[in-house]
Backbone bond lengths (Angstrom), bond angles and torsions (degrees), N, CA, C in turn:
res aa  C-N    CA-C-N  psi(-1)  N-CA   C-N-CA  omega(-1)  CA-C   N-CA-C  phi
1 X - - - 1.471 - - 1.524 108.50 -
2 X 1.487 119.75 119.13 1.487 117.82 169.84 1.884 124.76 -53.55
3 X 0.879 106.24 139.15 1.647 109.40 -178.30 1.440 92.57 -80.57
4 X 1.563 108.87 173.34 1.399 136.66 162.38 1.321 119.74 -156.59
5 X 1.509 109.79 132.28 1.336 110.77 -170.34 1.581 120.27 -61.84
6 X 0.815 120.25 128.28 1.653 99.57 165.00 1.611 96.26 -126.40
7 X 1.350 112.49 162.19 1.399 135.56 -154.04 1.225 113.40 -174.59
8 X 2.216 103.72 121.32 1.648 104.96 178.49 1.414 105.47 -145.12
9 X 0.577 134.88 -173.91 1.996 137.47 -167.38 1.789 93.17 -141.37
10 X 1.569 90.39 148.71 1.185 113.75 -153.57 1.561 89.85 -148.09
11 X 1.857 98.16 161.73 1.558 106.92 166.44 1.265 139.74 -55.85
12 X 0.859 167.25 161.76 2.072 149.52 143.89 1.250 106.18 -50.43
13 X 1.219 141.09 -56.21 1.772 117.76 152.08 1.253 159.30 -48.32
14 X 1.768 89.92 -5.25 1.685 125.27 176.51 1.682 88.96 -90.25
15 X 1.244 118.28 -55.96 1.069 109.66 -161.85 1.561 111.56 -80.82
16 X 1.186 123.78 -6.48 1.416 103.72 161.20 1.248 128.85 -135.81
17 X 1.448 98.81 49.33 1.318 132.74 177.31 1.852 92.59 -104.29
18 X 1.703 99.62 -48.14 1.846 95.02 -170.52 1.286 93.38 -69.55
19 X 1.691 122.82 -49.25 1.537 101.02 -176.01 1.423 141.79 -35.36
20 X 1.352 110.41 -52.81 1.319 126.62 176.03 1.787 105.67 -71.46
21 X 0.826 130.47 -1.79 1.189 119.46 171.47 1.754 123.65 -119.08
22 X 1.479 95.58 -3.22 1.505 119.21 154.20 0.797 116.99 -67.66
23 X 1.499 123.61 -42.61 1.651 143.32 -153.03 1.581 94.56 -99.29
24 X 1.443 138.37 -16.47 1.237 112.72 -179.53 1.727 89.79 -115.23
25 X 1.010 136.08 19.27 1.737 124.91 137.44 1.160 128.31 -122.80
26 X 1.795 106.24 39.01 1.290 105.26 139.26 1.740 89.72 109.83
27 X 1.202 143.27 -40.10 1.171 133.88 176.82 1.279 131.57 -40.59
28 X 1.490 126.46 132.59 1.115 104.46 168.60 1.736 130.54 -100.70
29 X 1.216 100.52 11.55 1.571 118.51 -154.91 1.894 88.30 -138.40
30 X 1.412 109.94 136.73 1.544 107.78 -172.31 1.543 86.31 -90.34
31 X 1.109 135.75 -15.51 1.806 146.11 -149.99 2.183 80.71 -79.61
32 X 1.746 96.78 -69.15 1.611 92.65 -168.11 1.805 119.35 -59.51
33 X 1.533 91.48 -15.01 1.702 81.84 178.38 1.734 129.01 -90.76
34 X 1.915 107.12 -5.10 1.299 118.41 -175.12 1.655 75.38 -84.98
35 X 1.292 133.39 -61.49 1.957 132.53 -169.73 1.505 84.34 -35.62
36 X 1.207 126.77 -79.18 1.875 128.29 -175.91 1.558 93.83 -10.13
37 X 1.485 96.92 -73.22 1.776 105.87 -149.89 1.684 112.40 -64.92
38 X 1.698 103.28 -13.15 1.650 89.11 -175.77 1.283 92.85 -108.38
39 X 1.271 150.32 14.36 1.182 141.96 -143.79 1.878 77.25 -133.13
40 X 0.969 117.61 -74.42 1.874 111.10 -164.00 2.016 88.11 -69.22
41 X 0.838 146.17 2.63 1.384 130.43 167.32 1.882 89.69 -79.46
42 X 1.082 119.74 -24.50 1.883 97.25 -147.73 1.760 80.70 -100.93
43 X 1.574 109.21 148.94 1.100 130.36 147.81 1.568 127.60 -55.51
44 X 1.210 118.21 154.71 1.240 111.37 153.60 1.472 132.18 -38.37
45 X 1.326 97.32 -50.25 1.700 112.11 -171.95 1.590 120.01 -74.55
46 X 1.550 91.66 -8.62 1.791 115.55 -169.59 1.775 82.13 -78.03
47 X 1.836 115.97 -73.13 0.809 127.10 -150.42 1.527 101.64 -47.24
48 X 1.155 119.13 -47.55 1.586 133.44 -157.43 1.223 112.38 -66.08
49 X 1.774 113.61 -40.10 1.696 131.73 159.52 1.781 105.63 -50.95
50 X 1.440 92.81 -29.36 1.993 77.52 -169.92 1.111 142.49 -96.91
51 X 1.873 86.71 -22.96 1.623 126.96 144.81 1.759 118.47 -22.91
52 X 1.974 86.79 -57.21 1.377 92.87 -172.62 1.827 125.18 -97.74
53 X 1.587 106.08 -5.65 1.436 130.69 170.97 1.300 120.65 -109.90
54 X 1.059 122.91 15.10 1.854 112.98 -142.37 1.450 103.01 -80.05
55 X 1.406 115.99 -3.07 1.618 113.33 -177.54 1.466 108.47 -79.04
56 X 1.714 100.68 -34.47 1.450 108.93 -158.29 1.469 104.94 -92.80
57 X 1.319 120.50 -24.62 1.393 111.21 -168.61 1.719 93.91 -129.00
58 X 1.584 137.62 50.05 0.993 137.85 152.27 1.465 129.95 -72.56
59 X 1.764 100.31 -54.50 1.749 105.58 152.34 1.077 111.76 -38.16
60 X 1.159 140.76 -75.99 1.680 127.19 -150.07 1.237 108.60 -86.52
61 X 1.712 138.09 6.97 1.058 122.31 166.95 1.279 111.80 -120.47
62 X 1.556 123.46 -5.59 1.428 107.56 119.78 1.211 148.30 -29.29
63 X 1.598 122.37 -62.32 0.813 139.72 155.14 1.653 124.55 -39.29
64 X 0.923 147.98 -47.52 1.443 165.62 121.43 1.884 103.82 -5.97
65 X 1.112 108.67 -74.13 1.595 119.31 -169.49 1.842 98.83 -68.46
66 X 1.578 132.44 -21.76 0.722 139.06 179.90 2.012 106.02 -77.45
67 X 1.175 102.26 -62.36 1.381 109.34 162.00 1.311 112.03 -37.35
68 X 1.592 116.47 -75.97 1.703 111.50 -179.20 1.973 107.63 -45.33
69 X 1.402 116.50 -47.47 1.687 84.37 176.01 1.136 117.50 -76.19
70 X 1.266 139.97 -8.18 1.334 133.78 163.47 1.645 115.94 -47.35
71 X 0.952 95.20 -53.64 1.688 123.91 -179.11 1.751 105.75 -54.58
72 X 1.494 95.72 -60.67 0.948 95.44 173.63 2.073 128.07 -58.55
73 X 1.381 102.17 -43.72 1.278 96.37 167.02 1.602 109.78 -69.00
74 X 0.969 135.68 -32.40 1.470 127.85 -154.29 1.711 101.25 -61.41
75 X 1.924 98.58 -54.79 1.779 101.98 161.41 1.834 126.35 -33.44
76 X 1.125 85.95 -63.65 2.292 95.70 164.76 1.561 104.04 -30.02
77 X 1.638 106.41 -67.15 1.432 109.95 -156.00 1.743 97.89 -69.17
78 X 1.221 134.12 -58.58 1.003 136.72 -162.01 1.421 117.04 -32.46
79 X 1.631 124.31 -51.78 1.094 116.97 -176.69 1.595 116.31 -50.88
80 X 1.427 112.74 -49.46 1.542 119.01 157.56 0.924 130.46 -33.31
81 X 1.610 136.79 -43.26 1.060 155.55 -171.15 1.281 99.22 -82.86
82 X 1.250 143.30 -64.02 1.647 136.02 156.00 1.189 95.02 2.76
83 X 1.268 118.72 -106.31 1.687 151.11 -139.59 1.463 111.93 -89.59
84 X 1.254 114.35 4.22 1.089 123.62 131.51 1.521 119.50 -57.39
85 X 1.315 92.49 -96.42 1.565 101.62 -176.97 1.743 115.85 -29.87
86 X 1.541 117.69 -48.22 1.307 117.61 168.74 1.765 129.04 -65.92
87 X 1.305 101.53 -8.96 1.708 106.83 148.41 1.436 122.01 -72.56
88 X 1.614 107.71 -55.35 1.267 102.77 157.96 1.782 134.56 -19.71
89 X 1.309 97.42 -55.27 1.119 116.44 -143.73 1.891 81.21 -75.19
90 X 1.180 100.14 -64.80 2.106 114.21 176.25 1.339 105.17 -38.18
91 X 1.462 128.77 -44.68 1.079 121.01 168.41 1.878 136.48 -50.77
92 X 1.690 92.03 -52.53 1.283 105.73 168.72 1.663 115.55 -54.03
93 X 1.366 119.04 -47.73 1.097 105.42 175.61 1.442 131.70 -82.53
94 X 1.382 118.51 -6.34 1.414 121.38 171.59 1.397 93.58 -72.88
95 X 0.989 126.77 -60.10 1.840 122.77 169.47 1.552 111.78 -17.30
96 X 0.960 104.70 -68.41 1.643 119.45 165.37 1.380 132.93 -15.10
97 X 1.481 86.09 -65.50 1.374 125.86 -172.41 1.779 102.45 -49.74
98 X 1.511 85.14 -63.10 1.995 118.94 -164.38 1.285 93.71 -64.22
99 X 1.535 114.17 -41.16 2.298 98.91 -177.63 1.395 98.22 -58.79
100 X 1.309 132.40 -67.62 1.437 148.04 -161.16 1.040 94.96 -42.68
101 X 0.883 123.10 -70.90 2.057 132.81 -174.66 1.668 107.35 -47.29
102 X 1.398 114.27 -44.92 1.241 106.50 158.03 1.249 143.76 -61.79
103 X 1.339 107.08 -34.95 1.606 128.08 166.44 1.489 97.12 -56.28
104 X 1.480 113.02 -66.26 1.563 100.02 -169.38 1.472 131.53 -56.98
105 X 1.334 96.34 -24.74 1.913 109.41 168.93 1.551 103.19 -65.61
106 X 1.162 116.01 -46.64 1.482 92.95 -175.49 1.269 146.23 -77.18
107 X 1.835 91.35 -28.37 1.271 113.24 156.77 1.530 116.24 -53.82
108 X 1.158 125.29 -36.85 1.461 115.38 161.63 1.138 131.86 -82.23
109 X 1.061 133.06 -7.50 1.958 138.70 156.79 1.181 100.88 -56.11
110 X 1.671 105.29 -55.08 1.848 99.95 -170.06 1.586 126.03 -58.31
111 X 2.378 90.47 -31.51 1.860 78.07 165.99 1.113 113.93 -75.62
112 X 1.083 143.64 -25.25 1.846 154.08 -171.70 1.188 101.09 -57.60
113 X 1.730 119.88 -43.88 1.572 110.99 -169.92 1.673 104.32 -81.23
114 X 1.259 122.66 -16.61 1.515 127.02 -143.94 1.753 93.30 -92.03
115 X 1.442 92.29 -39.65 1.610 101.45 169.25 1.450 129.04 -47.51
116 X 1.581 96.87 -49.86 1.452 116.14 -174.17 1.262 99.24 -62.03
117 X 1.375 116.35 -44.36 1.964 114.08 -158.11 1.270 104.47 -50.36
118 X 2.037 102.49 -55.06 1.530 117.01 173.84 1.172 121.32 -41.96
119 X 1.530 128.66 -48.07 1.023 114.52 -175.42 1.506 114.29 -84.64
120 X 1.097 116.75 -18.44 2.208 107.02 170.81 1.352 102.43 -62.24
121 X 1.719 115.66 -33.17 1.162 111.46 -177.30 1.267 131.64 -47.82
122 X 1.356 106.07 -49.12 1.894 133.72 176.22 1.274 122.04 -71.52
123 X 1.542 108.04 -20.69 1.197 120.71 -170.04 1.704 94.94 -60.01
124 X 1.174 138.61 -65.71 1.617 139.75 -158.19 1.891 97.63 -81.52
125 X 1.577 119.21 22.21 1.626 134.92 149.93 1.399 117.75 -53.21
126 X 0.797 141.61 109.52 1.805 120.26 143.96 1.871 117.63 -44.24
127 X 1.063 125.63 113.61 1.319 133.25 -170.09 1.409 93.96 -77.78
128 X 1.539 131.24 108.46 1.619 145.69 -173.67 1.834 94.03 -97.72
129 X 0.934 128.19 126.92 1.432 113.64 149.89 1.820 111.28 -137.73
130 X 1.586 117.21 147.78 1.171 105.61 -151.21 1.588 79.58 -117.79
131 X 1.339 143.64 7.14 1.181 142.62 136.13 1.642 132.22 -4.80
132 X 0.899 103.58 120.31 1.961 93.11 -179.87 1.244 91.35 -114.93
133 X 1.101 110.93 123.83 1.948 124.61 172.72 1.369 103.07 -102.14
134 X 0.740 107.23 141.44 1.955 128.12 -163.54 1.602 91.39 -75.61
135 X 1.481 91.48 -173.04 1.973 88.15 -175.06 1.288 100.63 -99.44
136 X 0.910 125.83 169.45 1.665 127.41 172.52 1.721 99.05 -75.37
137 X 1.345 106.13 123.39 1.661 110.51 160.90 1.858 109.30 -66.61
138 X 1.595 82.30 135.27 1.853 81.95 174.02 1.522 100.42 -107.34
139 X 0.860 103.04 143.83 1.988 112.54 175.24 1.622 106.50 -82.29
140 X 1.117 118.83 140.34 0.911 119.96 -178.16 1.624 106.23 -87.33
141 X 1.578 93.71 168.05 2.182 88.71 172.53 1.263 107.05 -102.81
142 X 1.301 98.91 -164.68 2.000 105.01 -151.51 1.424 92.91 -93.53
143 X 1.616 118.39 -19.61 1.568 122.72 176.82 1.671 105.48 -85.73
144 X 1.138 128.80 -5.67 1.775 120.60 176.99 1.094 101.18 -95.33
145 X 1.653 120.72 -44.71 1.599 120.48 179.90 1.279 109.70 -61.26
146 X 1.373 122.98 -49.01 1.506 119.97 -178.49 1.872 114.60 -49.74
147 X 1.216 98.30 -29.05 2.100 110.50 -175.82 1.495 96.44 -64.19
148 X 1.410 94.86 -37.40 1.940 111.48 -159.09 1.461 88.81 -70.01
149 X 1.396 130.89 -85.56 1.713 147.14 -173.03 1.582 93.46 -46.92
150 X 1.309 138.24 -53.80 1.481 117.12 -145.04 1.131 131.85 84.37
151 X 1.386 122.12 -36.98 1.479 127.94 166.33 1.511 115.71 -141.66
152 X 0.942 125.61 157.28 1.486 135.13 153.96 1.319 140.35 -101.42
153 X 1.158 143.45 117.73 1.658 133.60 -168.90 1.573 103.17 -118.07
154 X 1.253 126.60 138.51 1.352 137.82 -177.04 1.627 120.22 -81.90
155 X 1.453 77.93 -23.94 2.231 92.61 164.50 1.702 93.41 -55.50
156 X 1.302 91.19 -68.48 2.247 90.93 -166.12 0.876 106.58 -58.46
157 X 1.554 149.60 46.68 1.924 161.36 162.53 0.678 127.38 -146.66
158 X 1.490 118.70 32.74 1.387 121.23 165.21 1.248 116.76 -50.41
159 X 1.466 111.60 -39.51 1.522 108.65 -162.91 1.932 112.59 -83.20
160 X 1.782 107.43 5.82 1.361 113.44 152.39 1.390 134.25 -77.52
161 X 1.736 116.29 116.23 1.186 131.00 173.34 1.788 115.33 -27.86
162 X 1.347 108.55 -65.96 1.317 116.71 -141.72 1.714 86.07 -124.55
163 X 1.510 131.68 83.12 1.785 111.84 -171.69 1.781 84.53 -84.72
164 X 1.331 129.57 -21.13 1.549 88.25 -176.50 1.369 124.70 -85.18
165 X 1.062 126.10 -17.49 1.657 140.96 149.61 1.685 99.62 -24.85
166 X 1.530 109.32 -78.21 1.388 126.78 -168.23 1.685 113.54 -49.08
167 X 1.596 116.43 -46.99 1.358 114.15 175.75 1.714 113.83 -86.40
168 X 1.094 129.34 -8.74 1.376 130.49 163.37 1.347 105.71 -83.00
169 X 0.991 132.93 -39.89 1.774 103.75 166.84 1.534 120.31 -93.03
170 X 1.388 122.21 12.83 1.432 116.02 154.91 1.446 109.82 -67.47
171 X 1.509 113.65 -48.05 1.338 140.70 172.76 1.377 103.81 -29.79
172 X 1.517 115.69 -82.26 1.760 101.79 160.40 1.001 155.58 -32.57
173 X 1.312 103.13 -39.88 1.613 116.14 170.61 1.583 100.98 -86.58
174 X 0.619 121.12 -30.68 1.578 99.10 148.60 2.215 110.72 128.89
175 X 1.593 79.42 34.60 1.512 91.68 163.40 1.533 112.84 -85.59
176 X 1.670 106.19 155.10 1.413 126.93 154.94 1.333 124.58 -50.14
177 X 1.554 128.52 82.37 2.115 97.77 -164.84 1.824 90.21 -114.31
178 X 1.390 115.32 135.41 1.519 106.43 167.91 1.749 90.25 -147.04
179 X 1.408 106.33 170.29 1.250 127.40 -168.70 1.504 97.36 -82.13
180 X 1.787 131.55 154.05 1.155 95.70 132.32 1.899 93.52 -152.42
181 X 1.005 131.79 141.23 1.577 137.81 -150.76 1.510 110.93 43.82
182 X 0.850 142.82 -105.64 1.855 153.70 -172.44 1.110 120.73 -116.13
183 X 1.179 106.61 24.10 1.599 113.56 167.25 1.561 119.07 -178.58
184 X 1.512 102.63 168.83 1.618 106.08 -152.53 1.544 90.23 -117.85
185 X 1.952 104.76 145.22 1.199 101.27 161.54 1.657 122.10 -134.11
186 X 0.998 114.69 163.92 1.349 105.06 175.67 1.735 117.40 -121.98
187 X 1.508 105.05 120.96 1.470 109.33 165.35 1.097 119.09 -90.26
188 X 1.922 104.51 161.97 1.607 108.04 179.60 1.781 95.55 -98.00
189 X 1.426 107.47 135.66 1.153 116.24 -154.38 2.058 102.58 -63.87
190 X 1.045 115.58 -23.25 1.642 131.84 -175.65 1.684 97.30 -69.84
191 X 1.394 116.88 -68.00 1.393 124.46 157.75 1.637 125.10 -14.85
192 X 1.419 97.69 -74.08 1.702 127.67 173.67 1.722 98.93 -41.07
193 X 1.296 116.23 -63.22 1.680 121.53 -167.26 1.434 102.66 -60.11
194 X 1.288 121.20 -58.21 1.199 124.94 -175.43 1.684 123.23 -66.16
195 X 1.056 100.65 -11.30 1.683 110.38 165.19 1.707 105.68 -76.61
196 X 1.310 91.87 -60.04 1.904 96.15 -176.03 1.662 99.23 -59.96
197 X 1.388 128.85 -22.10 1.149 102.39 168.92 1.693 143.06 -60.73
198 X 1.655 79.59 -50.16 1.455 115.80 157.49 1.684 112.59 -33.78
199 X 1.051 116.92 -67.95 1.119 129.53 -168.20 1.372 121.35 -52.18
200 X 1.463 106.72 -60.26 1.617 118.62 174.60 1.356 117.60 -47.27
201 X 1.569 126.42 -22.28 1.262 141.99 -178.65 1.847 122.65 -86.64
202 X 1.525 86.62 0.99 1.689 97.44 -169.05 1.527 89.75 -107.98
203 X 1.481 125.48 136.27 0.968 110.75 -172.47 1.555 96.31 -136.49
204 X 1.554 102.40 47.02 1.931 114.94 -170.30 1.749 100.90 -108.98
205 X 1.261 140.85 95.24 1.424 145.64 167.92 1.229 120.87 -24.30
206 X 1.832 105.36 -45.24 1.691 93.99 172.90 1.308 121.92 -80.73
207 X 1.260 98.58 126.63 1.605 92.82 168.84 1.587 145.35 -49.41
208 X 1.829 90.71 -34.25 1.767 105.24 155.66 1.216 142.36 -52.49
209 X 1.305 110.89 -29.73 1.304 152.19 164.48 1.697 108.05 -50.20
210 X 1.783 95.63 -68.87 1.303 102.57 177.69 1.929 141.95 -61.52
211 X 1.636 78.15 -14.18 1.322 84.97 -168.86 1.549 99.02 -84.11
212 X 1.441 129.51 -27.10 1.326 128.29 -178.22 1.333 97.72 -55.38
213 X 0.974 138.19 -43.41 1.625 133.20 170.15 1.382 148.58 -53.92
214 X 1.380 94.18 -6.34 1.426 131.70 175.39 1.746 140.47 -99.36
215 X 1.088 142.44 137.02 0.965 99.87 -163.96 1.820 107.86 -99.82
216 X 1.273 125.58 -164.83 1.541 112.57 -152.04 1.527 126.25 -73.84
217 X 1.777 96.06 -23.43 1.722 98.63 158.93 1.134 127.56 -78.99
218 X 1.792 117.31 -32.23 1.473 118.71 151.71 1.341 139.26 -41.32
219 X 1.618 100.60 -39.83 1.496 117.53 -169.95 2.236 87.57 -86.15
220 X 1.102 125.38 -45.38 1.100 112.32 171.74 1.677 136.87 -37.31
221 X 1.807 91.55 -60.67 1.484 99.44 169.85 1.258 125.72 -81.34
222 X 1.000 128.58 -15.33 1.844 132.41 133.41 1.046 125.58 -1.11
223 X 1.750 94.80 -88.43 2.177 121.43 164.84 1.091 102.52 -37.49
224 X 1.727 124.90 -57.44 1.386 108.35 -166.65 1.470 122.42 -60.06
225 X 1.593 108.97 -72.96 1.810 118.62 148.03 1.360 115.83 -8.75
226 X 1.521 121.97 -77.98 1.884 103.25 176.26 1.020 102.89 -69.44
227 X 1.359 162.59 -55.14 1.593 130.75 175.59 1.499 135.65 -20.16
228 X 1.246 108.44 -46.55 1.396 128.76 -157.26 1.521 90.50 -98.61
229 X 0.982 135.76 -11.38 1.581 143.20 -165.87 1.404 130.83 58.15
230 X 1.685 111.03 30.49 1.346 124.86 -176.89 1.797 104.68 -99.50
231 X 1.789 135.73 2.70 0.780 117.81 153.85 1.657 108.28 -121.30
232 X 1.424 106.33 -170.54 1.524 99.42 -166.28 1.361 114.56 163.56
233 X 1.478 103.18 129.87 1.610 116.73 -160.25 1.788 104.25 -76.32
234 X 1.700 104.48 119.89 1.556 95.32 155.62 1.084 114.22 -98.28
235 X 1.793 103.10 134.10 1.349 96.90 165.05 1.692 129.54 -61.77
236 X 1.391 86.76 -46.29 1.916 91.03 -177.02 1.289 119.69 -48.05
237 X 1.249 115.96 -55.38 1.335 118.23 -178.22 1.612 115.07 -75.28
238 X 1.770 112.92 -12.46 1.580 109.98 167.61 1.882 96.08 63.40
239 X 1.614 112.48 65.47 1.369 118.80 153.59 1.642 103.20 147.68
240 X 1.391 86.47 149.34 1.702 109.34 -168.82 2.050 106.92 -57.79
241 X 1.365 85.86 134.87 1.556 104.66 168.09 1.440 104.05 -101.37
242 X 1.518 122.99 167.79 1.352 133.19 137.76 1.693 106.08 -153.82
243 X 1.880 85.41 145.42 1.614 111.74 173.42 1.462 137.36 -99.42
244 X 1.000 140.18 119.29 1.396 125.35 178.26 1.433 117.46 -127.06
C-alpha cells in the first residue's frame, strides 16, 4: 500500500507533550507515533471507506483524529492545571495572611509608641496615690517561735527540707536540742527550767496523773522524757527529776 504524507502544525506544548509521550512507548519519531494514534483509532471498515473515498472525506477525518489528540493532550495537561491553579490559590492566601500580620504589627508599635509618649509625658508628674498599703508582715524566726511554742518536735516538720540545718542553728542560738527514740527536739531553754521546776514540786508517781497537771506541750514533752528514760520519779526526795 503507498503512503501519503500528511502534515499539520501544532503548539510548542502540543509538541512536547506528543514527544514525551512518543518517547515513553517506544517511538523514536513523534511523526510514527501520531500514524500509531490514527491508525489503531480507525477500524477496518473505516480504512476500507477511505481506501475508497479518501479524497473526499480526508479533511474531516483529519480533522476528527486531530481533535482526539487535542483531547488527548488536553487530559495530560489537566492534571497540571489542577495544582497549578491550587498553588495559586495557597499563594494568594499566604499573601493574605502576611498583609494582616503586618497590619497587626503595626497596629501595635503605634500602641507601644502612644504609650511611651504618655509615659515621658507623666514622667515630670508627682506620682499621688491615695492607696493605703498594709505593713509588710515580718516572719518570724524558728528561734522566736520556738520562745512562743516551748518545744519543738521533728514529727510536726515533715514539710522541712533540710531538719538538720534547722535544729543546728536553734542549737546556736541557744536552744536545748537532744534526740529521744526517732526524732529530735528542741527546747527553749526558759521553758525547759520552768518545767523542771514544775516538776520537782509534784510529788504524784504516776506519770498519767502528772501530765493532767500540765499543760499540753508540757504534758507532751514529759511522755516523751519518761519514755526515753530521761525523766523519773524520786521517791526520796518525793518529785520528778530529768537528765540530759
Amino acid at each position: 500500500m503507498k503512503r501519503k504524507i500528511v502534515s499539520t502544525t501544532v503548539d510548542e506544548e502540543t509538541y512536547k507533550l506528543l514527544k514525551r509521550k512518543s518517547e515513553l512507548k517506544g517511538y523514536k519519531m513523534i511523526s510514527d507515533y501520531v500514524r500509531y494514534l490514527i491508525e489503531s483509532d480507525l477500524s477496518e471498515s473505516e480504512k476500507s471507506v477511505g481506501a475508497l473515498s479518501f479524497t473526499k472525506d480526508l479533511d474531516g477525518l483529519l480533522d476528527k483524529k486531530i481533535s482526539r489528540i487535542e483531547r488527548l493532550v488536553a487530559d495530560l495537561l489537566n492534571p497540571y492545571t489542577g495544582k497549578i491553579d491550587k498553588i495559586i490559590a495557597l499563594l494568594n492566601e499566604l499573601r493574605e495572611e502576611i498583609e494582616q500580620t503586618q497590619t497587626q504589627k503595626l497596629s501595635i508599635q503605634s500602641q507601644s509608641q502612644v504609650r511611651e509618649y504618655r509615659g515621658e509625658a507623666e514622667q515630670g508628674k508627682p506620682l499621688v496615690s491615695y492607696r493605703r498599703e498594709p505593713p509588710p508582715v515580718q516572719r518570724k524566726s524558728a528561734i522566736e517561735r520556738l520562745k512562743e511554742e516551748g518545744a519543738v518536735f521533728e514529727s510536726d516538720l515533715g514539710w522541712l527540707k533540710r531538719p538538720d540545718l534547722f535544729f543546728s542553728k536553734l542549737e546556736r542560738e541557744g536552744a536545748i536540742v537532744f534526740e529521744s527514740g526517732e526524732e529530735r527536739v528542741a527546747v527553749d531553754s526558759q521553758f525547759f527550767e520552768e518545767l523542771k521546776a514544775k516538776l520537782k514540786e509534784i510529788n504524784i508517781p504516776e506519770a498519767e496523773a502528772v501530765e493532767k497537771l500540765l499543760r499540753p506541750q508540757e504534758a507532751r514533752l514529759f511522755r516523751l522524757l519518761v519514755d526515753s528514760g530521761r525523766a523519773y520519779y524520786d521517791s526520796v526526795e518525793r518529785g520528778w527529776y530529768i537528765e540530759l
